[in-house]
N, C-alpha and C positions, 0 to 999 in steps of 0.2 A: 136840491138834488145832489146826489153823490159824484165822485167822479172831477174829473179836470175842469175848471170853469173858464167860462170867456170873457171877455170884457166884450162891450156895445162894438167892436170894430170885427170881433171876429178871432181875434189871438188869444193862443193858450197861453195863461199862464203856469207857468214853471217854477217848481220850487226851489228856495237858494241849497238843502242840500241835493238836490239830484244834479245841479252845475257842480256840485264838489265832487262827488263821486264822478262826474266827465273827465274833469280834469285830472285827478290821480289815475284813473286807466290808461290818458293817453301821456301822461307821464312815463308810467309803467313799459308801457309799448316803445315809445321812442329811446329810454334806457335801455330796452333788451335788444333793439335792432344795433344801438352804436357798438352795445359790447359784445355782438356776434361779427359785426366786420372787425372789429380788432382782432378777435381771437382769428378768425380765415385769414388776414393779411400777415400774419405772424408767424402760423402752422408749416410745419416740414413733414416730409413725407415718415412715416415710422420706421425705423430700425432696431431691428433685433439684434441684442449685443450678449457675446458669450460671456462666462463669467470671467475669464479674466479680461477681457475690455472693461467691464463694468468695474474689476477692481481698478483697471490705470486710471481709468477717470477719475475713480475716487481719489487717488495718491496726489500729490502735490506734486506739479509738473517740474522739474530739476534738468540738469543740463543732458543735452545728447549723450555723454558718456553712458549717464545711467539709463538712457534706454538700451542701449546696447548692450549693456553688462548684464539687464534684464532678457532680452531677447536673446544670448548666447546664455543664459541660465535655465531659458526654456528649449532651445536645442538641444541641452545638453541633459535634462530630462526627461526626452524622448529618444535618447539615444539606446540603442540594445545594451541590455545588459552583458557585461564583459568581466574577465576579471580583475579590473583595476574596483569593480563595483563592492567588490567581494572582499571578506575580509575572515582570515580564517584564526578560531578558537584551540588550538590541539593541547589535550589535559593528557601532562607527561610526570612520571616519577624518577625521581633523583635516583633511585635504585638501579630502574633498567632502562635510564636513559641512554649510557654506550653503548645499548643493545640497539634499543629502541631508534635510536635515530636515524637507522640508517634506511629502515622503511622511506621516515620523514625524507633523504635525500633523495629516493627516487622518483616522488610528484612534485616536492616542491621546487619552482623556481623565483629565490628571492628576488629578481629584478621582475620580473611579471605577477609576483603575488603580494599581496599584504597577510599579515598575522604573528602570532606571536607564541612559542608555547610558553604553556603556565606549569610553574616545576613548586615542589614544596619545600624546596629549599635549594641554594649554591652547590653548583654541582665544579668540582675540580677538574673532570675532563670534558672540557666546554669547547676542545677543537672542533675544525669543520665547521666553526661560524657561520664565515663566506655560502657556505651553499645551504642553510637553516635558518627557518625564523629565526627574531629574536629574543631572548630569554626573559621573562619574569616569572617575580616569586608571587605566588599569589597571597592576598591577604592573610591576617591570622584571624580564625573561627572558630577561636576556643569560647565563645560568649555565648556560642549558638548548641541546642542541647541535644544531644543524640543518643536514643534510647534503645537501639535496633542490636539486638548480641552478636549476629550473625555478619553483618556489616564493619564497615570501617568511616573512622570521624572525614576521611580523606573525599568521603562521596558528599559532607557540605562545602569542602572548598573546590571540588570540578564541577558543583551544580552554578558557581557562581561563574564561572569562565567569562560566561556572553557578557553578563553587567559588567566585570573588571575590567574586557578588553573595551567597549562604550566608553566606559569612564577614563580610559587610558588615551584614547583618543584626543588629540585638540578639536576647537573648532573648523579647521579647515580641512583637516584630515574626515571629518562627519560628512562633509557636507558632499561627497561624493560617495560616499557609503549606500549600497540599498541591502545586500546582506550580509549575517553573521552565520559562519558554516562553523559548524563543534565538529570534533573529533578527538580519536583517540592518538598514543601515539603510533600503536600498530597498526593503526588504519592508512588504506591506501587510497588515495581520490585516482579518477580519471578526470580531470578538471574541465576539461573539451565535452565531457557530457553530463557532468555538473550545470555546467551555464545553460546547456539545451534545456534540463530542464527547470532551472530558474528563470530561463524567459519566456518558461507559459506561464508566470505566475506575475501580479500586478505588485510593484515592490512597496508602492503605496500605503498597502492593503493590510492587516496584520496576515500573516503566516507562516505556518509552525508545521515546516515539511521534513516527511522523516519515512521511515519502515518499520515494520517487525522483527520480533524475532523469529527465527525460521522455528522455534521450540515451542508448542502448542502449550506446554505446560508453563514456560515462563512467561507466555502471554497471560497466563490466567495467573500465576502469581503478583505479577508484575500490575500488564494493564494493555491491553489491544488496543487503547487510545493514547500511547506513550511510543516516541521516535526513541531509539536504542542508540544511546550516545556513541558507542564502538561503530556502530554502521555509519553515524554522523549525521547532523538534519540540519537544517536551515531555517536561521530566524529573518524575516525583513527588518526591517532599520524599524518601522515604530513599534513591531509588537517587540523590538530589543527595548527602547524605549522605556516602554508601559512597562514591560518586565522589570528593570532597576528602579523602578520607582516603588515597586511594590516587594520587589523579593526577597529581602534580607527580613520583613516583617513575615513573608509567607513562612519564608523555612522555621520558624520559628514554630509556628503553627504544626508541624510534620516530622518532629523528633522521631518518631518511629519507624520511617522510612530506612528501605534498606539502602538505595543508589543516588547517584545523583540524575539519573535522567526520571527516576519516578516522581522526585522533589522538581524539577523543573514540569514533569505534567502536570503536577499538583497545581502550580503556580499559575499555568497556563489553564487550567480547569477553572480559576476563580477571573480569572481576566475573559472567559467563555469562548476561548479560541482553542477549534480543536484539532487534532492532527489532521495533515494533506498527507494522503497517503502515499508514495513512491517507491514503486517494488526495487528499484536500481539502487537503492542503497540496501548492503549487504552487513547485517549483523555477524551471520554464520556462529549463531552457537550451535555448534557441532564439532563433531569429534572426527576424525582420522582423514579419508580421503574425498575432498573436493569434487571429486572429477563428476560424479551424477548430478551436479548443481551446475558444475558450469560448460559440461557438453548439454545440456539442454536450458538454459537461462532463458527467461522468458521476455516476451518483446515489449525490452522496453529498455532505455538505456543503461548499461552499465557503468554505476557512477562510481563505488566505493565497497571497499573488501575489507572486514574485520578479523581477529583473532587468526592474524598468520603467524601466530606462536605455537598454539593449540594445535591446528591443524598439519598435514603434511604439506612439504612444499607440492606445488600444484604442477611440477613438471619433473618427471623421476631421473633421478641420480643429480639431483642439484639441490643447493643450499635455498633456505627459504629468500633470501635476500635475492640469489641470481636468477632464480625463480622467476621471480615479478619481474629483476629486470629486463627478463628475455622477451615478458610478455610486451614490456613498454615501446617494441619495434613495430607490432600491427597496430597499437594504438596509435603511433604520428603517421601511418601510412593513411589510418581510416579508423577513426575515435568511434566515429557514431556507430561502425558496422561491428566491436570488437564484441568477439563470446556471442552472435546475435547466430543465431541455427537455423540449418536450412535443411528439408529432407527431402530428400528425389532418389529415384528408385533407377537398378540396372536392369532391366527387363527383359535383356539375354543373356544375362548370368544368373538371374533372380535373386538380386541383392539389394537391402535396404541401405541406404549410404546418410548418416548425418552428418551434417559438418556444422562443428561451431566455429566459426574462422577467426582465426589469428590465435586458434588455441590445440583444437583436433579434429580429428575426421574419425569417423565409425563404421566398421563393413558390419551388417550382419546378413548369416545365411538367412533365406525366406523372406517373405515379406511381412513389416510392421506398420502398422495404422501410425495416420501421424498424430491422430490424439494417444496413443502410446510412448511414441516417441518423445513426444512434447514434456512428458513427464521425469522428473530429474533419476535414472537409478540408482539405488539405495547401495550408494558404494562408501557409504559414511554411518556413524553413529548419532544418536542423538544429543543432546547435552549433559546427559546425564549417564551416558557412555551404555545405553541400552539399543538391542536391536529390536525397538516397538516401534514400529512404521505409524502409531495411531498417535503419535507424539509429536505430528509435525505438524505447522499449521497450512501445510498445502499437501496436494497430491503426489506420491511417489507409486516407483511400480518395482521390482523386488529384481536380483541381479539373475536371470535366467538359469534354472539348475540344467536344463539340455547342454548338452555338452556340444551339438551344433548349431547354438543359437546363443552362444560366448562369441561377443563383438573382438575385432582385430582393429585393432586400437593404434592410431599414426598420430606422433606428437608435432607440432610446427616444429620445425627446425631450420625456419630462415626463411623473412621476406622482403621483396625490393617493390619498387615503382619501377615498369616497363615504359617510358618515356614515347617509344615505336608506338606501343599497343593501346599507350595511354588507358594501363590498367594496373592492379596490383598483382603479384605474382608470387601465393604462398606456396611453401612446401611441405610434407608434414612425412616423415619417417616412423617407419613400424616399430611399435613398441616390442620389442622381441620377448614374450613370455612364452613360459609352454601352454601349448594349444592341445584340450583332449582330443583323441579321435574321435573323426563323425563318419557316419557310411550313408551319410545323404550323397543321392548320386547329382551333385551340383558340384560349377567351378568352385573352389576351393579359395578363396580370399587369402591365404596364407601365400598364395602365389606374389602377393603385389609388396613391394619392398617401398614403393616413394608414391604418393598422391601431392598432385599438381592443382592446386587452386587458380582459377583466374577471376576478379573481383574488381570494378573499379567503383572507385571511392565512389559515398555516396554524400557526403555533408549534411546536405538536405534528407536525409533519410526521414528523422525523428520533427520535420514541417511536414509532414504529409500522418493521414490516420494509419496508427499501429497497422502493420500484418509482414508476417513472416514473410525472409526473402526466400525466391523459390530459387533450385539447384536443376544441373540440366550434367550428366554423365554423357562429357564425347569418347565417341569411341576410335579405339587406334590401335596399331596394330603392335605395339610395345605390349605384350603380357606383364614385364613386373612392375609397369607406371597405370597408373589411373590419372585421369585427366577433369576438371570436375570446373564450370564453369556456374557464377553465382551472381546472381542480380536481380534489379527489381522484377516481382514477376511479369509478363508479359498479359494483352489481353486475354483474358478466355483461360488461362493459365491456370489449373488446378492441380496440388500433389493429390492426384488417386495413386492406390494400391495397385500396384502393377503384376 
């Protein structure tokens, strides 16, 4: 028969391999039980470790000093961007450098700033040190080939600025660096709203911030993807980096180029970083009078002014130099709020009232929309000294031919800190032109000699989302004062047309 046999007693016999196979399973089981309580007696609960825990671990442990010089290395990485961070570029010429500098001494302050201007050769009147960068010459870039007729060979040694001042640099001086700011030398920073808006940007990060040109045509010659060196942009520390490792090989590439900021878009086109666009920095290629660009500037900080050679000074009967400096008194009263426009209406006089503060105030008879208002007037030329409005790359709106609908125009002329009022307190005086007659039967604006701002600082203006500040006209019984109160707007608070 088939199957298990028995012996005469009744027991099965079993075969020698089915005892082997016993024994290796309970082999098998008794090894897997001892080396699951090892592993339970051993285990710790899980922790999740950020990446930098996971790199100290990895590091070989060293004495207390070095963690400490590590953990004050990481404080000091998360610390706001300032301008000890900052390091500025200004590409200057030995020609009209005793002209040129004296812009340079009204933003810059060498004990709170770093940078250096770059000149193309020794300049013999090199007074005024003390209150200016320091001087260098920049390399020579006769090696480098440049094919452009209309141009000059001087636009490959200002595209180098950012690599030569890096390389100028020691290692200690980097190691607090997060950006490289360019500039011209006629260019004017507001440095207090520079930083505002470098600390919305991550300095880590590559970024290559900048503006346009106000000239629709020289964007399209040029490049709508290109920061305009005269207005000034901002590199962070590694796209400076990346850039000197590669740029003396780019230019090489771009012989044809007319400038130097097209040659550094160039550069920046193959590295695939593209401009951050920031309307607060100001090219101004434009011709004659300012004033419809910066009685209505648009909301968003005012960082930097170019070609105040070109243009007229921005405040009439003064030199372009005292010009800016009169502007520099609303800027320490209240940076963030400077050139920023507010429109509120008199609605028993029927008068639209702009004010760009710390610069001018605007009466006009009737009422203007404030998307009108908003729009800079075309009280300037283009770059190319044409009166074509279709030349710009933003919106304008044309200078009123109504001879009752010509604004009466009050220039600042003086403002303090009220300590009492714990506010700012401008003034702004009538600019005395002649005014044609109007037979509109309305109070007459010609009546008012002084408008009264009251304003307090706002710091935090530009940490909160863009919007225009709203203006509120008090009324008093003074005819030739207007009184004109400016702040954030309140709830519910809308400029309607009155």
């Amino acid at each position: 028969m088939k199957g298990n046999q028995k012996d005469s007693s009744g027991v099965s016999m079993i075969r020698p391999g089915g005892k082997l196979m016993i024994w290796l399973i309970l082999f098998i089981s008794v090894t897997y039980i001892i080396y699951t309580l090892k592993i339970v007696s051993t285990s710790r609960p899980c922790q999740y470790l950020t990446f930098s825990e996971t790199i100290l671990q990895q590091r070989p442990q060293k004495k207390a000093t070095t963690t400490a010089s590590a953990a004050e290395a990481v404080a000091g990485e998360h610390e706001a961007t300032d301008l000890n961070h900052v390091v500025f570029g200004i590409a200057a010429s030995s020609k009209l450098w005793k002209k040129r500098k004296e812009y340079i001494k009204i933003w810059y302050k060498p004990k709170k700033m770093r940078g250096y201007v770059w000149l193309d050769k020794e300049v013999t009147d090199a007074g005024d040190q003390e209150n200016l960068p320091p001087i260098r010459i920049s390399g020579d870039t006769s090696s480098f080939p440049y094919a452009n007729k209309k141009g000059s060979r001087s636009a490959i040694r200002l595209s180098r600025i950012i690599s030569e001042t890096l390389k100028h640099l020691d290692s200690d001086s980097r190691k607090s660096v997060r950006w490289f700011v360019m500039g011209d030398d006629d260019t004017v920073f507001v440095t207090d709203n520079l930083i505002r808006v470098l600390r919305k940007y991550d300095h880590g990060q590559m970024y290559y911030i900048g503006s346009l040109s106000e000239s629709h045509l020289q964007n399209i010659f040029f490049s709508y993807g290109m920061a305009y060196g005269g207005g000034g942009f901002a590199i962070s520390y590694p796209l400076a980096v990346a850039l000197s490792k590669i740029q003396d090989r780019c230019i090489q590439r771009y012989p044809a180029l007319y400038g130097s900021d097209d040659r550094i878009q160039a550069c920046m086109a193959e590295l695939g970083v593209p401009l951050t666009k920031e309307q607060g920095f100001h090219q101004y290629d434009v011709h004659g009078n300012l004033f419809g660009l910066l009685a209505a500037h648009p909301v968003t900080p005012f960082v930097s002014m170019h070609h105040l050679d070109v243009v007229e000074p921005i405040f009439p009967n003064m030199t372009r130099v005292r010009s800016i400096k009169k502007l520099t008194t609303p800027m320490k009263l209240d940076s963030a709020g400077v050139l920023q426009q507010s429109i509120c209406y008199d609605k028993y006089k029927s008068w639209t009232v702009s004010v760009s503060w710390g610069y001018a105030v605007q009466v006009f008879r009737g009422s203007f929309s404030p998307r009108e208002m908003e729009m800079p007037s075309r009280t300037f030329l283009n770059w190319y000294k044409k009166a074509d409005y279709t030349a710009y790359a933003f919106n304008t709106r044309p200078v009123s031919r109504n001879p009752c609908q010509k604004p009466f125009v009050f220039y600042m002329s003086g403002a303090k800190f009220d300590k009492q009022l714990n506010t700012t307190v401008s003034e702004y005086t009538r600019h005395r032109v002649p005014h044609p007659a109007c037979r509109w039967e309305m109070t007459n604006p010609g009546e008012i000699n002084t408008i009264v701002v009251y304003k307090k600082p706002d710091p935090h203006l530009w940490d909160r989302s863009p919007r225009r500040n709203c203006c509120r006209v008090l009324q008093t019984k003074r005819n030739n004062t207007l009184w004109i109160n400016v702040g954030v707007c309140r709830a519910g608070e809308v400029t309607e047309v009155k």
